[in-house]
C-alpha positions as CSV (number, residue, x, y, z in Angstrom):
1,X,24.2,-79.6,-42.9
2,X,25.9,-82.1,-40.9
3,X,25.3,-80.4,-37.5
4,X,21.9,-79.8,-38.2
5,X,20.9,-83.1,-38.9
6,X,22.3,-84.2,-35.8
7,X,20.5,-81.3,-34.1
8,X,17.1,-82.7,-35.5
9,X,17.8,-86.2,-34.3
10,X,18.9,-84.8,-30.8
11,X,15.3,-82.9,-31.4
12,X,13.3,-86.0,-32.4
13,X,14.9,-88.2,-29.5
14,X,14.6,-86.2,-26.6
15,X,10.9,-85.6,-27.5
16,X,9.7,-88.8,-27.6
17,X,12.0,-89.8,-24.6
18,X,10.8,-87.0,-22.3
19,X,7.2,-87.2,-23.8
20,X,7.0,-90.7,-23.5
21,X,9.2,-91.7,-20.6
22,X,9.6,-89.2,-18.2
23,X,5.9,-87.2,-18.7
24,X,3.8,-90.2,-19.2
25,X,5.1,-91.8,-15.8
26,X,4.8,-88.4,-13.7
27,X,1.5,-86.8,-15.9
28,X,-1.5,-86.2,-14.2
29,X,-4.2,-86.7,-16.4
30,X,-7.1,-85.6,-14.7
31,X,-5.9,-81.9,-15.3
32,X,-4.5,-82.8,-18.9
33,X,-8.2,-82.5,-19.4
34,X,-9.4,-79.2,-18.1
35,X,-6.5,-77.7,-21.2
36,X,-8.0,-76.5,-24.5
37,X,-5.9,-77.0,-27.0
38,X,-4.5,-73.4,-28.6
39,X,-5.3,-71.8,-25.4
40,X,-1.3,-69.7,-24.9
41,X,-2.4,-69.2,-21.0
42,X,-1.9,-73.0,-20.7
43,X,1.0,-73.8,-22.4
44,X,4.1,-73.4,-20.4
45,X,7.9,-73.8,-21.5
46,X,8.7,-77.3,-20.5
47,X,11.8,-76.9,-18.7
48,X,13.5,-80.2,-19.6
49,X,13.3,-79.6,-23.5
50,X,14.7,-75.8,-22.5
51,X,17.4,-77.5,-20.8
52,X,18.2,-80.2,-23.4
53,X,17.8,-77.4,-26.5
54,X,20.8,-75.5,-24.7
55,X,23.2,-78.7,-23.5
56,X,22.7,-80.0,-27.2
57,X,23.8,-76.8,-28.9
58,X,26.9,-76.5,-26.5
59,X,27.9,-80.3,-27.4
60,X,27.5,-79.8,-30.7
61,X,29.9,-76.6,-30.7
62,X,31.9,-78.4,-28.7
63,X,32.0,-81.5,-30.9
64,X,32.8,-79.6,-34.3
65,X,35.5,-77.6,-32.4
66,X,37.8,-80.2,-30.8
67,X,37.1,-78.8,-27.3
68,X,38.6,-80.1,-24.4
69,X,35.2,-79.8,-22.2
70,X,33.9,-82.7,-24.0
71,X,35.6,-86.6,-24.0
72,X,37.5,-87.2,-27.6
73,X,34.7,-89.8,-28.4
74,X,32.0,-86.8,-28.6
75,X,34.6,-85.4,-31.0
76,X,33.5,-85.4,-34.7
77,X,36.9,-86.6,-36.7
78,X,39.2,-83.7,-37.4
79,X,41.8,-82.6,-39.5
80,X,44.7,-84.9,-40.0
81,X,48.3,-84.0,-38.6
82,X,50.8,-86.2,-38.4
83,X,53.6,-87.6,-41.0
84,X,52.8,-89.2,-44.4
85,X,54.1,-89.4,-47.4
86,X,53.1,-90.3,-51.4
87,X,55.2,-91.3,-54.4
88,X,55.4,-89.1,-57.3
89,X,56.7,-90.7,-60.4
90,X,59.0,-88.4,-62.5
91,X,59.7,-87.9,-66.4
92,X,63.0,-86.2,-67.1
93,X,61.5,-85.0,-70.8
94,X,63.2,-88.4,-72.5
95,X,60.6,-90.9,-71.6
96,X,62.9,-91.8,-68.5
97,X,61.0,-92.3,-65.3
98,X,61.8,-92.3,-61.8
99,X,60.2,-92.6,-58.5
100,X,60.5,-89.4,-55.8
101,X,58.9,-90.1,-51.9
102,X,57.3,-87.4,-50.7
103,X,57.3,-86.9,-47.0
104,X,54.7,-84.1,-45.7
105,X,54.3,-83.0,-41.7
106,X,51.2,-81.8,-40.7
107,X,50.9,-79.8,-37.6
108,X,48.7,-77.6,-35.9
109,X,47.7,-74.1,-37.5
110,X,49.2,-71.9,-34.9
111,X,52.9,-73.8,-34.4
112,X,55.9,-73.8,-36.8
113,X,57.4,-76.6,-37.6
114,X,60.5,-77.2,-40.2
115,X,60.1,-80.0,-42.5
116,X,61.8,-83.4,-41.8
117,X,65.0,-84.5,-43.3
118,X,64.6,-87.1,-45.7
119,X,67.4,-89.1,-47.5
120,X,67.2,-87.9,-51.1
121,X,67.9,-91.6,-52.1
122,X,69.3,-93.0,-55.8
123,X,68.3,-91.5,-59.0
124,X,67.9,-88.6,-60.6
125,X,64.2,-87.5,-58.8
126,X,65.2,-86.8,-55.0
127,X,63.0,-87.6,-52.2
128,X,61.4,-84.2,-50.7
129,X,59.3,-82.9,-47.7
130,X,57.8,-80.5,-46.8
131,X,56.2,-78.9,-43.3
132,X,52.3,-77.5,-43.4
133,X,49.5,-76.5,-41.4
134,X,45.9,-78.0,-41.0
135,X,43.6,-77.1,-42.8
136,X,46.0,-75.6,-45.7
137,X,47.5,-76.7,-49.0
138,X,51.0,-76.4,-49.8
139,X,52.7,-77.2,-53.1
140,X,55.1,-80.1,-53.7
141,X,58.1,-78.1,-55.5
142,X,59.4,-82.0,-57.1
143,X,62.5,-80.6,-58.5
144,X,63.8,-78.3,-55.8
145,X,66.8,-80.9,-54.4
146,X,66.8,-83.0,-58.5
147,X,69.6,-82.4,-61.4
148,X,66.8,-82.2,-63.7
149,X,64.9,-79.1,-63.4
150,X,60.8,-78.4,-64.6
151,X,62.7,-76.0,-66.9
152,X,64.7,-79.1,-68.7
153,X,61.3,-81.1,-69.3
154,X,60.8,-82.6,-66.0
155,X,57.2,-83.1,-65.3
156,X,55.2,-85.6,-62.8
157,X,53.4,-88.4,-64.8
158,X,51.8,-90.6,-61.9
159,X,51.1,-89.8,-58.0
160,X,51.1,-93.5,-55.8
161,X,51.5,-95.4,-59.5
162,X,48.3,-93.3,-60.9
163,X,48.6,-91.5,-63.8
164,X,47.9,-87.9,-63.4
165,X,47.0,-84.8,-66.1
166,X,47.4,-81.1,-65.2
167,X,44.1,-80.1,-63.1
168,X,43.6,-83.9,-62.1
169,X,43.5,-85.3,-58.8
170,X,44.3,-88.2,-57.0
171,X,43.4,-89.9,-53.3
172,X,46.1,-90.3,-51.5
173,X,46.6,-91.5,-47.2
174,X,45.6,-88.8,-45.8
175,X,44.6,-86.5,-48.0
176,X,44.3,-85.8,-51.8
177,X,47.4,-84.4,-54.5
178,X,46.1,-82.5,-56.9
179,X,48.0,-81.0,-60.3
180,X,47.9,-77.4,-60.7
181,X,47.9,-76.2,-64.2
182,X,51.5,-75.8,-64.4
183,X,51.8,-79.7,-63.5
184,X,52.9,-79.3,-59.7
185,X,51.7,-81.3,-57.3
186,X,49.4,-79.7,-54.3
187,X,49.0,-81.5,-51.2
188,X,45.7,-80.9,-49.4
189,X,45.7,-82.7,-45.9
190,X,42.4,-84.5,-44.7
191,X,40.6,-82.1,-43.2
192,X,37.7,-84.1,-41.5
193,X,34.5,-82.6,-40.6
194,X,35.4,-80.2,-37.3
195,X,35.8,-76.4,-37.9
196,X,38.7,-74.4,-38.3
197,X,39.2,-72.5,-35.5
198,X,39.5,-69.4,-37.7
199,X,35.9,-69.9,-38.8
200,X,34.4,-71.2,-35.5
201,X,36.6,-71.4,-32.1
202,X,35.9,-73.7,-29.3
203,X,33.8,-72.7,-26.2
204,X,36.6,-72.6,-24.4
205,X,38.6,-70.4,-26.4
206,X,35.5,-67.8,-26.4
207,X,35.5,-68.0,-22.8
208,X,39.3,-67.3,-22.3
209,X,39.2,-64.4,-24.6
210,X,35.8,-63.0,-22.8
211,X,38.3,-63.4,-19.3
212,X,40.7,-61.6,-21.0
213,X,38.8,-58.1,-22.7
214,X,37.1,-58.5,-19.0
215,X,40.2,-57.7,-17.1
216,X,42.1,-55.7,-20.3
217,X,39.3,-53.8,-22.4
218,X,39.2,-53.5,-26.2
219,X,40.5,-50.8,-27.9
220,X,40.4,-48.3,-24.4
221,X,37.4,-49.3,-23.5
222,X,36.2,-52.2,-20.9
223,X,34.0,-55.2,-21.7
224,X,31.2,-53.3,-19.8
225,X,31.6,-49.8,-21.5
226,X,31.2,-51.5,-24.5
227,X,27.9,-53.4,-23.4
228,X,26.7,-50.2,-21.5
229,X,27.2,-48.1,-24.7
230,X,24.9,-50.2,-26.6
231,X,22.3,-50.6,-23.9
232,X,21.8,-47.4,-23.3
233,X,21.7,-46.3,-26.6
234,X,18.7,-49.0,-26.9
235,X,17.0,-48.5,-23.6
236,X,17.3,-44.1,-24.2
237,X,15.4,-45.2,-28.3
238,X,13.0,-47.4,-26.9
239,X,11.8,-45.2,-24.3
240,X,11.3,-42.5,-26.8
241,X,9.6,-44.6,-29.2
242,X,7.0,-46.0,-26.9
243,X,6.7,-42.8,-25.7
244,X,5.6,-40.9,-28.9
245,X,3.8,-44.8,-30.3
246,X,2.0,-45.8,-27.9
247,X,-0.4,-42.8,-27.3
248,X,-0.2,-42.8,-31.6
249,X,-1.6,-45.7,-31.3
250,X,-4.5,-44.9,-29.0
251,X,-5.4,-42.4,-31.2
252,X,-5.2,-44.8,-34.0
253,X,-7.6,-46.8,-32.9
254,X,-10.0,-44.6,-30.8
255,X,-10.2,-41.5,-33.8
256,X,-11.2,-42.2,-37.4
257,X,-9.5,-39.0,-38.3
258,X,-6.2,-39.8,-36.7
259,X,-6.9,-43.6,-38.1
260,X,-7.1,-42.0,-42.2
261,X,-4.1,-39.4,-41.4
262,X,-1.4,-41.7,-39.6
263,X,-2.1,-45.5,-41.5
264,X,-1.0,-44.4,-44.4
265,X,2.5,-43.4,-42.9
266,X,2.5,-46.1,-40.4
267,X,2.0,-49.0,-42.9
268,X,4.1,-47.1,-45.1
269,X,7.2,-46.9,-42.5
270,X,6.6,-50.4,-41.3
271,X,7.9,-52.5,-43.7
272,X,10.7,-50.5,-44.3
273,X,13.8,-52.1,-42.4
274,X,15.4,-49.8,-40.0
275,X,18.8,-50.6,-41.1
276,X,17.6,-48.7,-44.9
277,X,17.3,-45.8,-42.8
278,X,21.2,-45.5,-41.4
279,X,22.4,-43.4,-44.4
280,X,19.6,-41.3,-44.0
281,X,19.9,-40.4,-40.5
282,X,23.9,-40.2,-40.5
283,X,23.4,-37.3,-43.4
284,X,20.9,-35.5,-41.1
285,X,22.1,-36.2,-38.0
286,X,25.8,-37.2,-37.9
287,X,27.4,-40.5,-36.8
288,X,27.3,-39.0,-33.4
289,X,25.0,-40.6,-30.3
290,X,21.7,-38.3,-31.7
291,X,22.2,-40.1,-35.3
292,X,21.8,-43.9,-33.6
293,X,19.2,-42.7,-30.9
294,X,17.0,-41.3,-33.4
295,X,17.8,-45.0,-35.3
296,X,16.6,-46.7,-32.3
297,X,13.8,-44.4,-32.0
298,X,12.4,-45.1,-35.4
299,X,12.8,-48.7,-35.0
300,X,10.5,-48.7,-31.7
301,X,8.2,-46.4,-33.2
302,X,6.0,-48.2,-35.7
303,X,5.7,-51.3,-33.8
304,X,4.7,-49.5,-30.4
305,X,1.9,-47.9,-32.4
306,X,0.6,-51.0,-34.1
307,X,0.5,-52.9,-30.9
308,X,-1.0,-50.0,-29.4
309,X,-3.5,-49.7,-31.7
310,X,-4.5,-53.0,-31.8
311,X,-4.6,-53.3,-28.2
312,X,-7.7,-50.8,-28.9
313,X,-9.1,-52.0,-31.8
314,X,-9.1,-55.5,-29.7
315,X,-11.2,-54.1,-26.8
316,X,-14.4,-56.4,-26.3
317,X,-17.3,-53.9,-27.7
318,X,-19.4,-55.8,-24.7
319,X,-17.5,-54.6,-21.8
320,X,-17.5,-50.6,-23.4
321,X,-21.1,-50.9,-23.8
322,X,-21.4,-52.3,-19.9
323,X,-19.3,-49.7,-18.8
324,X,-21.6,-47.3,-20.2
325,X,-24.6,-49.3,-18.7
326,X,-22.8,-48.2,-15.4
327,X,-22.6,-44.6,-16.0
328,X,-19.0,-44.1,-16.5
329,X,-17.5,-41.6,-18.4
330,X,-15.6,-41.7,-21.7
331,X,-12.6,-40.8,-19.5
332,X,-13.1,-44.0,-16.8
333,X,-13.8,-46.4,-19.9
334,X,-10.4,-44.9,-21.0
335,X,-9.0,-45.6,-17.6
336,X,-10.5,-48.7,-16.8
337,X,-11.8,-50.7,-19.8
338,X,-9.3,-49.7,-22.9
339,X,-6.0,-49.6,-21.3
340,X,-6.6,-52.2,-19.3
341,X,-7.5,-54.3,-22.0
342,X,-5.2,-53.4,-24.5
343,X,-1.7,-53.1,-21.9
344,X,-0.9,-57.3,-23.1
345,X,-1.1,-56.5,-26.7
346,X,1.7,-53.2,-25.7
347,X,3.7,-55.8,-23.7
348,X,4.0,-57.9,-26.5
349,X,4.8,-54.9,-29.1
350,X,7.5,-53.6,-26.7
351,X,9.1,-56.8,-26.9
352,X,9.1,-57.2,-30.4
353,X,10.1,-53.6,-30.4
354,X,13.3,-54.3,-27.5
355,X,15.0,-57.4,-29.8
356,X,14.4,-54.8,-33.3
357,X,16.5,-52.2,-31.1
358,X,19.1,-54.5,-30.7
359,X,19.8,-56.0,-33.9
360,X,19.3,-51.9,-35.2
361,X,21.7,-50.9,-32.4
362,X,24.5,-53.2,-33.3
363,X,24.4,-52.8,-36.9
364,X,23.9,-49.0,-36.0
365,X,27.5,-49.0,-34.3
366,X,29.0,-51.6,-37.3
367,X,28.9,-48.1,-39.4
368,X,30.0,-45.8,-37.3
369,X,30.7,-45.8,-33.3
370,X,34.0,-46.0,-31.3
371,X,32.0,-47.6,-28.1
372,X,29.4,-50.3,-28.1
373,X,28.8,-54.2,-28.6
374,X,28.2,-54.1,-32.8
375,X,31.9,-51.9,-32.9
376,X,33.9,-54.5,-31.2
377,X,32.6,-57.1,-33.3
378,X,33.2,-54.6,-36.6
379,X,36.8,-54.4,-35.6
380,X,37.4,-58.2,-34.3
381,X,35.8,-59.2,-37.8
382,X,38.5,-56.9,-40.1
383,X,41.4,-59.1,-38.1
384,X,39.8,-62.2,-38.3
385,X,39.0,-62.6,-34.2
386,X,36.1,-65.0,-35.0
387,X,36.4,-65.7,-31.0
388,X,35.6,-61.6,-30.1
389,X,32.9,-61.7,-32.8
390,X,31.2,-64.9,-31.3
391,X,31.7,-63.7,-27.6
392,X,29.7,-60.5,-29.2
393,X,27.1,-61.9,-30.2
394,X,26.6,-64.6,-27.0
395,X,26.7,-61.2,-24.6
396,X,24.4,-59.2,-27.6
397,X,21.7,-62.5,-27.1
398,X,22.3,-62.8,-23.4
399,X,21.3,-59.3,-22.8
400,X,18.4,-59.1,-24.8
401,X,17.4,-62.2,-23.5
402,X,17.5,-61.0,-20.1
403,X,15.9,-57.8,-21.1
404,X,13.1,-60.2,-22.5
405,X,12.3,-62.0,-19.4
406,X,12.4,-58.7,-17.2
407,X,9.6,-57.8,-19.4
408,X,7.8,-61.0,-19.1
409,X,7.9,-60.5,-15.6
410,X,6.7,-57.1,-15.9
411,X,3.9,-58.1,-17.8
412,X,2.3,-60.5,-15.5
413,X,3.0,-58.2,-12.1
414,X,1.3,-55.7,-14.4
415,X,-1.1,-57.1,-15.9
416,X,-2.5,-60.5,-14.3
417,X,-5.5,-60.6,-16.5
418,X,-3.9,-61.3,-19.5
419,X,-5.1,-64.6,-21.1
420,X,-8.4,-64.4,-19.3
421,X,-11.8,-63.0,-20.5
């Protein structure tokens, strides 16, 4: 919650400062006016807030990861580590009390550190310590170094002069002792508001990882065959879904009969996520390459044949009725009214229908696969390498974001006109 309030701020400031500042000083009004408001052809992404959407997302990561690529004061405050200590007053069963220091070291996750010597002092409740990790609990065994054992009635009455119950807790510096059940004492460090790196690793740590699979592979395979795998597997289903869709689509929306037979099954399959489909397809066509091409396949199919379709059903009935005016032929208003026309609607479909094939392809290869991007993060997530499974996913969004703006691209070499009446 934390990080996205701070995201919305970040939002709501750069906005007006950009909108207010920067624009207003550099705008030029006069063509302000000549753009209708809701008209996509003349909005444009403005590059500063693209800019500032993907520097604030990296400080933030940064911030609630400790990472050294950012000053400490950027930091958020993290987990304590360091040496304290608390008092635990004793009862020896009689009614006879006596006060035990605890000392407790707190040290990073990944070292291993013994706990400090302590002088057990006078009495008979012994001063302790004890050695932990961020992030982690560790019970306070009170009677390890006393004479009087738990077993002969000892029992901890008060933490820092507080008087404590089984399942109570108490604030203590630097963290909070809490009584389990039995009546020992469990420390719990701070733990301040950055991630674990267990749950979320810091940019840098993603990078050094991504060096490392680049140059050693992951389970025989290299960074790129992984990525390769997977992008084949989506280009080969996509192709072969627009392939079959797209002329479905056409027919669709130029044939009532082909309109009554197919809606039913197109609506039908729409709705129904491709990911329902996996057991299916794995009993009729293995968990081999076939099984997760005709996944893909599926996935790209509807969607090419909706936008297809309602590239058609879209087509200005004016300019059909013109063409025919001219003379031309069913086959030239075909050629040069319907496709035309109806080619930005496909672009947009086959986008749509690209990004489906990637979150299908991935959760295709989480099943079953011994290659591709949604394996390495399958295996990475069963050993806890949170840093592989978020360097999968910022290669899985790269590519398909790449992929995205080849396609833009595409679209307006290919079809300039879109946007324009």
């Amino acid at each position: 919650m934390i990080p996205f309030l701070i995201y919305v701020a970040i939002f709501v400031v750069a906005y007006f400062g950009v909108k207010l500042v920067v624009q207003k000083a550099t705008s030029d009004y006069t063509s302000l006016k000549t753009v209708t408001f809701g008209d996509e052809s003349a909005v444009t992404p403005n590059r500063i807030a693209s800019v500032i959407s993907v520097v604030t997302i990296f400080v933030l990561w940064g911030s609630f990861t400790g990472s050294a690529l950012l000053p400490s004061f950027l930091h958020m405050p993290g987990p304590f580590m360091g040496t304290t200590n608390f008092e635990l007053t004793i009862d020896d069963g009689t009614g006879a009390t006596d006060t035990s220091t605890v000392t407790v070291l707190v040290h990073e996750r990944e070292a291993k550190e013994d706990a400090p010597e302590v002088d057990a002092g006078d009495g008979f409740a012994a001063n302790d310590s004890i050695a932990m990790a961020a992030w982690r609990s560790q019970l306070v065994l009170f009677d390890r170094n006393d004479e009087i054992k738990k077993s002969d009635g000892a029992k901890v009455v008060a933490v820092n002069g507080t008087a404590v119950q089984p399942g109570a807790s108490v604030d203590v510096q630097d963290g909070v002792v809490t009584m389990t059940d039995k009546g020992t004492p469990n420390f719990i460090p701070a733990a301040g508001i950055q991630m674990e790196p267990l749950y979320l690793p810091s940019p840098e740590a993603v990078w050094t990882r991504m060096l490392k699979i680049s140059k050693e592979g992951f389970r025989n395979t290299s960074l790129y065959g992984h990525l390769g795998y997977s992008l084949f597997r989506v280009i080969v289903g996509f192709l072969i879904g627009a392939i079959v869709g797209i002329p479905l689509g056409y027919a669709m929306g130029l044939s009532d009969w082909f309109r009554g037979w197919f809606d039913p099954i197109v609506e039908f399959m729409r709705p129904v996520p491709p990911l329902a489909l996996i057991p299916l397809v794995i009993i009729w066509a293995g968990i081999g390459e076939t099984g997760k091409i005709i996944l893909l396949f599926l996935a790209a199919l509807w969607i090419m044949a909706i936008a297809a379709r309602a590239g058609v059903s879209g087509v200005s009935i004016t300019k059909v009725h013109a063409a025919y005016s001219l003379g031309a032929s069913k086959w030239q208003i075909m050629r040069h009214v319907i496709i035309p026309n109806s080619l930005p609607d496909i672009f947009t479909g086959a986008r749509v229908a690209m990004g489906v094939c990637w979150g299908t392809v991935v959760a295709a290869e989480l099943v079953a696969a011994s290659q591709g991007a949604g394996m390495m993060i399958m295996v990475a997530s069963k050993f806890t390498l949170t840093d592989i499974v978020i360097m999968g996913i910022i290669l899985i969004g790269v590519i398909g974001f790449c992929i995205d703006m080849l396609m833009r691209w595409a679209e307006n070499k290919l079809v300039p006109w879109k946007g324009r009446s």
